[in-house]
Backbone as CSV, one residue per row, in Angstrom:
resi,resn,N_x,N_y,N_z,CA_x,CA_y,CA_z,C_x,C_y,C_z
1,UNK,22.765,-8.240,7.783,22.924,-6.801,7.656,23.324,-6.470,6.241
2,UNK,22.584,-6.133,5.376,23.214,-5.439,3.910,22.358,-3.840,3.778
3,UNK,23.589,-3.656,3.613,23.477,-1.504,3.491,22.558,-1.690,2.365
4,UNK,21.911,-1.013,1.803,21.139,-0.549,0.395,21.058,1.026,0.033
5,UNK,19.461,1.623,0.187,19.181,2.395,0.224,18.942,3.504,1.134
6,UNK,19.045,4.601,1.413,19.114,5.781,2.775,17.480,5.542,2.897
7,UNK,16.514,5.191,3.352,14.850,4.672,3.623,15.101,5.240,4.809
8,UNK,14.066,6.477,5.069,13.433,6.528,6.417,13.084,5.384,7.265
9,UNK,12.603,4.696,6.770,11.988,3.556,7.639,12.859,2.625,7.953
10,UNK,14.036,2.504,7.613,15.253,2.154,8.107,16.164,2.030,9.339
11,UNK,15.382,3.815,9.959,16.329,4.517,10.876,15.583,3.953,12.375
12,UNK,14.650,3.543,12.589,13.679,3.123,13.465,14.783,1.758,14.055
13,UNK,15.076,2.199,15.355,15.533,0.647,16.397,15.098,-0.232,15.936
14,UNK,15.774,-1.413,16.215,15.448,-2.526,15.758,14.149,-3.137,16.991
15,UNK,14.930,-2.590,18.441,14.501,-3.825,19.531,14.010,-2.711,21.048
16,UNK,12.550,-1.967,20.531,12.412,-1.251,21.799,11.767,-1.902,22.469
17,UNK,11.270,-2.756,22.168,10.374,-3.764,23.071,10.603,-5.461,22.919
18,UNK,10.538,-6.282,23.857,10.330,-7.781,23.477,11.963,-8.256,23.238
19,UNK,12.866,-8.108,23.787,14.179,-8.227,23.302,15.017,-8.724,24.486
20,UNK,16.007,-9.210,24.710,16.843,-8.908,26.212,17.443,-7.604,26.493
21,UNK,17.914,-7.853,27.384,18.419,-6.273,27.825,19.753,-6.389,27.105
22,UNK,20.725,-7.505,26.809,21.710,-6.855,25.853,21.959,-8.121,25.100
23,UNK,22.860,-7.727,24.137,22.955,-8.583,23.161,23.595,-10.409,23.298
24,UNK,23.572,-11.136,23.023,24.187,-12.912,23.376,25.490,-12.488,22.843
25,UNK,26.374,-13.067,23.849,27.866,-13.491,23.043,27.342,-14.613,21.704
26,UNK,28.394,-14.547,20.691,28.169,-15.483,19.844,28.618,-16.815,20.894
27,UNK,29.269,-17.195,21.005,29.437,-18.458,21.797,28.396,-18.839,22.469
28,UNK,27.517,-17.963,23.212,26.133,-18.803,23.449,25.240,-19.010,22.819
29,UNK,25.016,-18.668,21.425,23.943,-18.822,20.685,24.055,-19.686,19.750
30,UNK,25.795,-20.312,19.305,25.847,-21.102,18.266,26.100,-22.795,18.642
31,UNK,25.206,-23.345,17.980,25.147,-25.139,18.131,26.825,-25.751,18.318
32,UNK,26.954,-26.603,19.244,28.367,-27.478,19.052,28.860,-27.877,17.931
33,UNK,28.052,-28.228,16.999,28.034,-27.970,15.481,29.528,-27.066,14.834
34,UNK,28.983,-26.094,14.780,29.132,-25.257,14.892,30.760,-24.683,15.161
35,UNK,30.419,-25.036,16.730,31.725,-24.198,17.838,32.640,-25.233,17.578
36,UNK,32.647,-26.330,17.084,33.835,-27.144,16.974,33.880,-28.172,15.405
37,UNK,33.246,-28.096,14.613,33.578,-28.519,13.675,32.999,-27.556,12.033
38,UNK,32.714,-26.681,12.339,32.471,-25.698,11.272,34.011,-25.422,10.650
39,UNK,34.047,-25.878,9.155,34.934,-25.217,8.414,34.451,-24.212,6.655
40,UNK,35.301,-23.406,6.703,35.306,-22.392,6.157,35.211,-22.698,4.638
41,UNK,35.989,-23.755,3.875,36.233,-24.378,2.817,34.663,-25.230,2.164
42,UNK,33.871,-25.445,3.300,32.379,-25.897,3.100,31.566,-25.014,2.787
43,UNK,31.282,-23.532,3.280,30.658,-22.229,3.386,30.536,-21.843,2.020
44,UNK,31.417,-21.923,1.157,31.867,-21.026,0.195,30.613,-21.364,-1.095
45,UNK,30.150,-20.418,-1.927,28.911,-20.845,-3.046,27.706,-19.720,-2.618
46,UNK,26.540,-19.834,-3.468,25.718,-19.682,-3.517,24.775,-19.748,-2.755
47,UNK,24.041,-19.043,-1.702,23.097,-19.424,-0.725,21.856,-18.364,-0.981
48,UNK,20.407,-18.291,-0.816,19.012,-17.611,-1.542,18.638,-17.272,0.231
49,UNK,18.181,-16.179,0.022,17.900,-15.663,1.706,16.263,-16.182,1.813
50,UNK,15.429,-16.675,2.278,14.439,-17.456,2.319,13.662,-16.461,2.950
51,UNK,14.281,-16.282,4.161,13.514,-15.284,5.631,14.933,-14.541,5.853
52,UNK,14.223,-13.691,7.003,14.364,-12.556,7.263,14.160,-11.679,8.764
53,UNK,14.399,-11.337,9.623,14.180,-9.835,9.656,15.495,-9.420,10.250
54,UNK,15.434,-8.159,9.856,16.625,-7.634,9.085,16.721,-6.116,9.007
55,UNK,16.846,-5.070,9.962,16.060,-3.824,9.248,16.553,-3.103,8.310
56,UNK,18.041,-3.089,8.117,18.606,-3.041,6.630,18.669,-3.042,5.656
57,UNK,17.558,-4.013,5.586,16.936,-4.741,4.025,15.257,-3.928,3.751
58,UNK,14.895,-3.045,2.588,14.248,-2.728,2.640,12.870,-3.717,2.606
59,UNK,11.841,-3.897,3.016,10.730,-4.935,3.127,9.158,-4.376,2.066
60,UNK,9.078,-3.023,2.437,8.009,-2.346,2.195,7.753,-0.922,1.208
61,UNK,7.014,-0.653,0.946,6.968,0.798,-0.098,8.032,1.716,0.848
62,UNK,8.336,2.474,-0.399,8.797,2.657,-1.724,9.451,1.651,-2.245
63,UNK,10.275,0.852,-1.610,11.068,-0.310,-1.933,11.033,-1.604,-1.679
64,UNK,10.426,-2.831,-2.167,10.326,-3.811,-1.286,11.529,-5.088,-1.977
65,UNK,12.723,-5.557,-1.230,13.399,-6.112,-1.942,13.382,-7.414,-2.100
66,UNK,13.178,-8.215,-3.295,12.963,-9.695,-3.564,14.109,-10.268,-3.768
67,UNK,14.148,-11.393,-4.096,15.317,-12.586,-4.589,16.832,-12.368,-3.397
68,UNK,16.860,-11.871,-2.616,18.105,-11.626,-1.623,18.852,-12.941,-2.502
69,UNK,19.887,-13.205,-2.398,20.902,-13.686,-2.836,22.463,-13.684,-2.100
70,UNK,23.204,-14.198,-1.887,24.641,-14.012,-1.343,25.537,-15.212,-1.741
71,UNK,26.546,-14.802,-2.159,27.576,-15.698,-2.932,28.739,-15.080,-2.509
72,UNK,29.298,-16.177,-1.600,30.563,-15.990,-0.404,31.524,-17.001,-1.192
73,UNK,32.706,-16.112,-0.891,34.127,-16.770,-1.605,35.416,-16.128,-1.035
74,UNK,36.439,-17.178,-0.673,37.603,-16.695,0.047,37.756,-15.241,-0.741
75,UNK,38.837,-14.136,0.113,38.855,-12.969,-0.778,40.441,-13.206,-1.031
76,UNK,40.453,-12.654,-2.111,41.757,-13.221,-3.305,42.767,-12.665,-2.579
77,UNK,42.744,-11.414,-1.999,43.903,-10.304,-1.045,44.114,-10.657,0.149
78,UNK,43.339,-11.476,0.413,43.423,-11.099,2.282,42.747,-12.251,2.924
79,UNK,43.498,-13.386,3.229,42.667,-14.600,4.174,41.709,-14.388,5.325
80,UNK,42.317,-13.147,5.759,41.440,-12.886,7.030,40.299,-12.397,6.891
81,UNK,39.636,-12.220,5.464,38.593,-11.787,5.320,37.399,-12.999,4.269
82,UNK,36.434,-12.862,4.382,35.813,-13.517,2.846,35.097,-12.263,2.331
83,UNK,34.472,-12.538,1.030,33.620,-11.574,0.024,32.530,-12.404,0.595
84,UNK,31.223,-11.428,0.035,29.825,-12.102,-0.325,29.211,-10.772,-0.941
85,UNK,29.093,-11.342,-2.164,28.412,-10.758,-2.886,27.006,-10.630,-2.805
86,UNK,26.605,-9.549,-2.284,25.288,-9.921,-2.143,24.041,-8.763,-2.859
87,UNK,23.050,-9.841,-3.129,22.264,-9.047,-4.257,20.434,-9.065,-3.971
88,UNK,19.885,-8.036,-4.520,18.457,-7.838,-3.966,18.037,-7.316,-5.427
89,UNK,16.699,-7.452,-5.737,16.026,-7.076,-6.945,14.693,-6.534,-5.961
90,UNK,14.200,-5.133,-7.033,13.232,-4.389,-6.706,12.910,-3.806,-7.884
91,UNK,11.126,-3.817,-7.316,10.802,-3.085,-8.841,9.691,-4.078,-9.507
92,UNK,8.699,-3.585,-10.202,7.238,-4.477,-11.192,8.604,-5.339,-11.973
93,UNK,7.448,-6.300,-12.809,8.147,-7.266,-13.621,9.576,-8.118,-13.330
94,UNK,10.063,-8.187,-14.051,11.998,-8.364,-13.816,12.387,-7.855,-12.894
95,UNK,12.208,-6.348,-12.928,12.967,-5.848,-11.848,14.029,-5.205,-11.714
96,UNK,15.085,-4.849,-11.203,16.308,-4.387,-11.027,17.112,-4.998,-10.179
97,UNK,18.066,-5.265,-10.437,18.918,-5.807,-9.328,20.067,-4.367,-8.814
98,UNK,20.014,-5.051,-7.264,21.634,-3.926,-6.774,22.371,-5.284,-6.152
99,UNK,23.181,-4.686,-6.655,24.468,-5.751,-5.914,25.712,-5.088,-4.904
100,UNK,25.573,-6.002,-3.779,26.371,-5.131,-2.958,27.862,-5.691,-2.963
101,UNK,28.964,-5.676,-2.864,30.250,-6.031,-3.332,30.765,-5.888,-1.132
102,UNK,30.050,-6.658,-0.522,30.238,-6.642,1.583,31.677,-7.461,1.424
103,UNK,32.356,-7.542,2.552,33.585,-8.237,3.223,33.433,-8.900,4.388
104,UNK,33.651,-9.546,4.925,33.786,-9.711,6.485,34.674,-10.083,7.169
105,UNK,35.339,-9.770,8.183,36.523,-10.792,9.118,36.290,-11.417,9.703
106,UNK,37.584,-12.845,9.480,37.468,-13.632,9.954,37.763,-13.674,11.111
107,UNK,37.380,-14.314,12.345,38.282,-14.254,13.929,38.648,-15.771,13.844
108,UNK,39.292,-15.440,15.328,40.279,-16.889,15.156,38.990,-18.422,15.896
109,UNK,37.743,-17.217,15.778,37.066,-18.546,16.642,35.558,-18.825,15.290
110,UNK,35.799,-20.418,15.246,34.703,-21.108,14.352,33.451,-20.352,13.733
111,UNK,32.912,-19.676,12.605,31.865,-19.038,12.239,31.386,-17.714,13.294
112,UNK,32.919,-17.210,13.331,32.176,-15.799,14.467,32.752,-14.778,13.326
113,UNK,32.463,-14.013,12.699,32.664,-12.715,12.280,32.683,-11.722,12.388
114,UNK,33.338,-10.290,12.074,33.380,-9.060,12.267,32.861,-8.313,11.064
115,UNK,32.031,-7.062,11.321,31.954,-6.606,9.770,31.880,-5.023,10.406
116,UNK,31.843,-4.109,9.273,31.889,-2.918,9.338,31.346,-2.013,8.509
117,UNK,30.859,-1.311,9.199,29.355,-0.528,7.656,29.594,1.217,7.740
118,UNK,30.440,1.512,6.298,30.917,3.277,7.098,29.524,3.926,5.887
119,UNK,28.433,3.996,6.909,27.409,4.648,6.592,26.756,5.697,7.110
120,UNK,26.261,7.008,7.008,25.520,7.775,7.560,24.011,7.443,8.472
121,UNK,23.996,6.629,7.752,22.366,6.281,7.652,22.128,5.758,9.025
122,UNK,23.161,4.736,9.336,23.587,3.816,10.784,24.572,3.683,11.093
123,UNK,24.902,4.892,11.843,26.350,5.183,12.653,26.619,4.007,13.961
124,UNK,25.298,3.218,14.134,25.483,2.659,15.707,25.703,1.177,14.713
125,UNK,25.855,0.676,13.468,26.249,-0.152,12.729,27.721,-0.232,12.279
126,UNK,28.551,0.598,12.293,30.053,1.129,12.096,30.851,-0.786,12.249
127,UNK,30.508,-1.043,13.356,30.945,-2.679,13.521,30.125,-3.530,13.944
128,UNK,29.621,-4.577,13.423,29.197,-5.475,14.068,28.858,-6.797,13.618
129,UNK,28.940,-7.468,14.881,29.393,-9.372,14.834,28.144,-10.114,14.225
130,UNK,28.548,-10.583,13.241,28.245,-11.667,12.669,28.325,-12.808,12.871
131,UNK,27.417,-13.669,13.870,27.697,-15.165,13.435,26.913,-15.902,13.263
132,UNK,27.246,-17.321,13.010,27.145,-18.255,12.468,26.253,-19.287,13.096
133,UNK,24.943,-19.350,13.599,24.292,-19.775,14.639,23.981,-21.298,14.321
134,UNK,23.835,-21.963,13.059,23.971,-23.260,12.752,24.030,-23.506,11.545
135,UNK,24.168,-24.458,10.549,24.075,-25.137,9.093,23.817,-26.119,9.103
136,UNK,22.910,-26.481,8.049,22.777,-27.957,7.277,23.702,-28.762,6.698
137,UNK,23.444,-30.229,6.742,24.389,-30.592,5.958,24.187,-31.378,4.988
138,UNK,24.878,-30.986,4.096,24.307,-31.758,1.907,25.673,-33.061,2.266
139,UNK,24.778,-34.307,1.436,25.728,-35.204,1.499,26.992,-35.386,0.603
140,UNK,26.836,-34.433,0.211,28.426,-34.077,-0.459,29.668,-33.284,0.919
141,UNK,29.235,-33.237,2.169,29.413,-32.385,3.320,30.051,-30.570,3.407
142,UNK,29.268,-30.345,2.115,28.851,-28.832,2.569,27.832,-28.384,3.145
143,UNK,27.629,-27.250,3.540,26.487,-26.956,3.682,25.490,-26.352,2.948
144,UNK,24.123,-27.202,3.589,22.808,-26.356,2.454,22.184,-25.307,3.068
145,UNK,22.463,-24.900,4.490,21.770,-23.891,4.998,22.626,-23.313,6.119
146,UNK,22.554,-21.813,5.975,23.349,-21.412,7.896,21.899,-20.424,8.015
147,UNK,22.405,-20.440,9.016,21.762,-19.012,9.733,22.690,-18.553,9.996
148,UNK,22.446,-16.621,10.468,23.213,-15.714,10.355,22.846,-14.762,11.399
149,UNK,23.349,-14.573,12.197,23.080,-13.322,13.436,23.820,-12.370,13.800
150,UNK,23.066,-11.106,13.588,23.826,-9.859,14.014,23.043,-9.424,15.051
151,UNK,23.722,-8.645,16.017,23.577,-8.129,17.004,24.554,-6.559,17.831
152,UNK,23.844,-5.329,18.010,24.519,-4.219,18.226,23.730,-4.304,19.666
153,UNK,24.706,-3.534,20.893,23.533,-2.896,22.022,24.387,-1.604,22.080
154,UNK,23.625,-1.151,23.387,24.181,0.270,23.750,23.765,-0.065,25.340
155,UNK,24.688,0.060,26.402,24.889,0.145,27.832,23.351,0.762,28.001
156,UNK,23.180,1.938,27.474,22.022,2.700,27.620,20.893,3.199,27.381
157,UNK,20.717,2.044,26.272,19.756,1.458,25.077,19.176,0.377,24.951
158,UNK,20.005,-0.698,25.585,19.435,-1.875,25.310,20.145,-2.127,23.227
159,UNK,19.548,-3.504,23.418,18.989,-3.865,21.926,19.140,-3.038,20.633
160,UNK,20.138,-2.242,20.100,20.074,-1.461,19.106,19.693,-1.953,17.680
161,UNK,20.188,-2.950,17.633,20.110,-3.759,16.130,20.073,-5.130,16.415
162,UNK,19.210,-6.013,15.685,18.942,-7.286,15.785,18.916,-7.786,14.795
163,UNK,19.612,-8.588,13.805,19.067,-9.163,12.669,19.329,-10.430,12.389
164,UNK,18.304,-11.577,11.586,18.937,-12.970,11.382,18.423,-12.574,9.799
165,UNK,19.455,-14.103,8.916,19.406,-14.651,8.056,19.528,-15.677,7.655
166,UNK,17.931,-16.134,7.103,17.903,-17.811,6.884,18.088,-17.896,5.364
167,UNK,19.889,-19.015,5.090,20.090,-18.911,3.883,20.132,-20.364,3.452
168,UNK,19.897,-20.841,2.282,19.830,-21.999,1.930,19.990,-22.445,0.179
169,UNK,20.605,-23.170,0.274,21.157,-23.387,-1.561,20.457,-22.955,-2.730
170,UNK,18.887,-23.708,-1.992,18.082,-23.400,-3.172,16.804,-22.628,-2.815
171,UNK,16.275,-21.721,-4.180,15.797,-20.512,-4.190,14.363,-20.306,-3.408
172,UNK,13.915,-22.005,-3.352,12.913,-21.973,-2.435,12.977,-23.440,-2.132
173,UNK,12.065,-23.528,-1.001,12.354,-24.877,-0.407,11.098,-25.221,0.724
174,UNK,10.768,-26.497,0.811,9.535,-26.629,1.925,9.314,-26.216,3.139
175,UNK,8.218,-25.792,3.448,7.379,-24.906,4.445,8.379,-25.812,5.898
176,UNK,8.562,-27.634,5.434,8.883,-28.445,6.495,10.626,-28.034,6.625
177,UNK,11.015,-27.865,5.703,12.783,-27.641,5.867,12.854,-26.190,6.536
178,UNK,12.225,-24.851,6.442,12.394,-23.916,7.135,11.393,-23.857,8.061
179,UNK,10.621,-24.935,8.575,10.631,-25.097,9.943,11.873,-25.788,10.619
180,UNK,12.340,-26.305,10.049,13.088,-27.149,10.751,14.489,-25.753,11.299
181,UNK,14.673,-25.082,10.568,15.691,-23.856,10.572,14.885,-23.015,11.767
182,UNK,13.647,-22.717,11.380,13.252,-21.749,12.774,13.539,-22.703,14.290
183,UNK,13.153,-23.980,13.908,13.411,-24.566,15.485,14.494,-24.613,15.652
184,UNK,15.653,-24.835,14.785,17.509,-24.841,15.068,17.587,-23.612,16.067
185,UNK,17.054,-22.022,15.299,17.093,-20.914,15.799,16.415,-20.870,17.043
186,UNK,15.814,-21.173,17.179,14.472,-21.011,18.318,15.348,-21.929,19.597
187,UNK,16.419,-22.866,18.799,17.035,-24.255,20.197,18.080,-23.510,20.474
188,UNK,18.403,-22.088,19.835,19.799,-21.351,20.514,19.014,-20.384,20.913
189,UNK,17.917,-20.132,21.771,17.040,-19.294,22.596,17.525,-18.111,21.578
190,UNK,17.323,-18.234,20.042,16.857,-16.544,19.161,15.764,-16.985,19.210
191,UNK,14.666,-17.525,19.408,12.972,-16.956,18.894,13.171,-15.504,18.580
192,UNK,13.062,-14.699,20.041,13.041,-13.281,19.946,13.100,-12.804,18.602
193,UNK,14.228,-12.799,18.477,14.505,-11.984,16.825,13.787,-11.986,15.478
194,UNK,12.736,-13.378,15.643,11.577,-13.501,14.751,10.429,-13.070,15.157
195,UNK,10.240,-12.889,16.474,9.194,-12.737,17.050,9.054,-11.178,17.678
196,UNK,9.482,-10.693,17.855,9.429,-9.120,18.212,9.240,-8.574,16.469
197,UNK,8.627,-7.117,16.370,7.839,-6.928,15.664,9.158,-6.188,14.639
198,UNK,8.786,-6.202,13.044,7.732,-6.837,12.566,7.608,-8.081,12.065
199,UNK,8.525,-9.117,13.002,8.901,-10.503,13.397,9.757,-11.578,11.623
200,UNK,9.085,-12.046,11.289,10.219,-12.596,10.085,9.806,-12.454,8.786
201,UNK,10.176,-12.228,8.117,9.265,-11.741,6.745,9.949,-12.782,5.589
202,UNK,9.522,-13.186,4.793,9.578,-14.539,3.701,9.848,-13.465,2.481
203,UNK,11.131,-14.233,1.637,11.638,-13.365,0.627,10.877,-14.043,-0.771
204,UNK,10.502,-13.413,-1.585,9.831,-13.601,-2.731,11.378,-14.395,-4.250
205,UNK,11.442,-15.551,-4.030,12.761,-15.592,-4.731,11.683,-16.295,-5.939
206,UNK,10.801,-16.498,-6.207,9.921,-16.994,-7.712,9.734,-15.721,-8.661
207,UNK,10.008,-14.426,-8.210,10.247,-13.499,-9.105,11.127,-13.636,-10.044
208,UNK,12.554,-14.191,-9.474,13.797,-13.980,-10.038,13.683,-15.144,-10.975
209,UNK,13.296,-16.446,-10.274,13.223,-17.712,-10.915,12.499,-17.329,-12.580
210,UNK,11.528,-17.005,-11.943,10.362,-16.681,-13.673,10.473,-15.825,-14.344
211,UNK,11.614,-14.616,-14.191,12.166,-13.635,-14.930,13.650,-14.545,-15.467
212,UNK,13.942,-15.438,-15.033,15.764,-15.297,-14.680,16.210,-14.213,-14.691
213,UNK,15.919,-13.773,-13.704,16.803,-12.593,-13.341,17.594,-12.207,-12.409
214,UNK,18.205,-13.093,-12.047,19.713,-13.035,-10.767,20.708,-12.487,-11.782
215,UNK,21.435,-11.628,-10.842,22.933,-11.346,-11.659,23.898,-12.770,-11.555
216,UNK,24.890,-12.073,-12.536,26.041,-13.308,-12.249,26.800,-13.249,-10.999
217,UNK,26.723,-14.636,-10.782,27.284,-14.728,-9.511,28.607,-13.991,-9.355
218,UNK,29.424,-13.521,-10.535,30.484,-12.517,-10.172,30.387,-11.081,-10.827
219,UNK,29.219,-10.659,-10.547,28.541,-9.511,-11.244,29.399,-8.227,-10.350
220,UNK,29.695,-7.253,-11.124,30.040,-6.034,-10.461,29.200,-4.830,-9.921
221,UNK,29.961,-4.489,-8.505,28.502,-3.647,-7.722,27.961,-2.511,-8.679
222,UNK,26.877,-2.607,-7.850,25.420,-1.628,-8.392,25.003,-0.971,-7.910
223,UNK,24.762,-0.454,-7.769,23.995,0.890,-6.299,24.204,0.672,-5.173
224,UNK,25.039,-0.180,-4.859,25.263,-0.476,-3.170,26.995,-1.182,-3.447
225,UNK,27.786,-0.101,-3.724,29.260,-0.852,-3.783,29.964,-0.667,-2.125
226,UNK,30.557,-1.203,-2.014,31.533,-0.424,-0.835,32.877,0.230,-1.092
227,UNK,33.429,1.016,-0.172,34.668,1.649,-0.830,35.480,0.601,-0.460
228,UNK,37.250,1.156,-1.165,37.877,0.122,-1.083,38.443,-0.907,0.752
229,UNK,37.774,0.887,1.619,38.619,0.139,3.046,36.989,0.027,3.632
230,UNK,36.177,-0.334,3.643,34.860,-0.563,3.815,34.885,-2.171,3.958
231,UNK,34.112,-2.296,5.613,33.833,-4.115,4.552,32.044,-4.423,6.177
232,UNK,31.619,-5.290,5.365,30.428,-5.082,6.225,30.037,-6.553,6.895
């Protein structure tokens, strides 16, 4: 989930068709992995958003956003929370970058999160859970990849918001390693969320590479800041 721009095409449900009728507890969707040995001190760095869907994130005209980026780090004020800086470039050539300055809370249970989005745009977004559905592991024993799942319903709606994020160290990586991530996803029964329309969309990160044009990893927000009691 990263706020950006107010896009009509934004405001459109995530899940009117092809979805369950309500959203997974995180506890059923995330690997043992996961639910009992995920620590927080491994997470922290640089991760390139690969895939996608996401409806948050703009995909298509007027705006289509490349290089996604997120760089998560304990937050200096407040344990119960982390930063992730997270950043999108749009635009011919180079490009532009916005950088979003998100938060999230921590709960007391392994890679489950809380976040909060005080936006007009998506009032039925105000809170919602973030977690942690699996990671890779680099033999240094951090991780090189998580996935990321959000999920909103409504009693009387069904499915309001659906989104994953496949993140991974480096800016691109083989067709065989993010298969291997869709089947992780696909073994905690999310297919759905790639597969309901307009199913997973592949982020263009060779723009940024052949411009160098990522911000610094401690770059200050850009068109997408949050206020100070805001955290997403």
């Amino acid at each position: 989930m990263r706020g950006f721009l107010c896009l009509p095409s934004l405001l459109v449900a995530d899940c009117p068709t092809g979805c369950p009728a309500k959203c997974p507890t995180p506890e059923e969707i995330q690997t043992d992995r996961v639910k009992t040995t995920f620590d927080m001190s491994k997470f922290w760095g640089t991760y390139y958003e690969i895939a996608y869907h996401d409806n948050t994130q703009p995909r298509t005209w007027p705006i289509k956003a490349d290089c996604m980026r997120s760089v998560k780090s304990p937050h200096p004020d407040d344990p119960s929370k982390y930063k992730d800086l997270f950043s999108l470039n749009f635009g011919a050539g180079a490009g532009a970058n916005a950088i979003c300055d998100l938060e999230f809370n921590v709960t007391d249970k392994k890679g489950i999160f809380i976040g909060h989005w005080q936006t007009t745009l998506r009032k039925d977004l105000k809170t919602v859970s973030n977690t942690l559905v699996d990671v890779g592991m680099q033999s240094n024993g951090t991780y090189s990849w998580s996935l990321e799942f959000q999920c909103n319903d409504d009693p009387s709606k069904g499915i309001t918001f659906a989104a994953v994020n496949f993140y991974h160290r480096n800016p691109v990586i083989s067709a065989e390693e993010l298969k291997g991530m869709e089947t992780a996803l696909r073994g905690q029964d999310l297919g759905w969320v790639i597969d309901v329309s307009p199913g997973m969309t592949m982020v263009n990160q060779q723009k940024c590479i052949d411009h160098a044009n990522y911000p610094a990893e401690d770059a200050a927000p850009h068109w997408c800041g949050q206020s100070a009691d805001v955290v997403v």
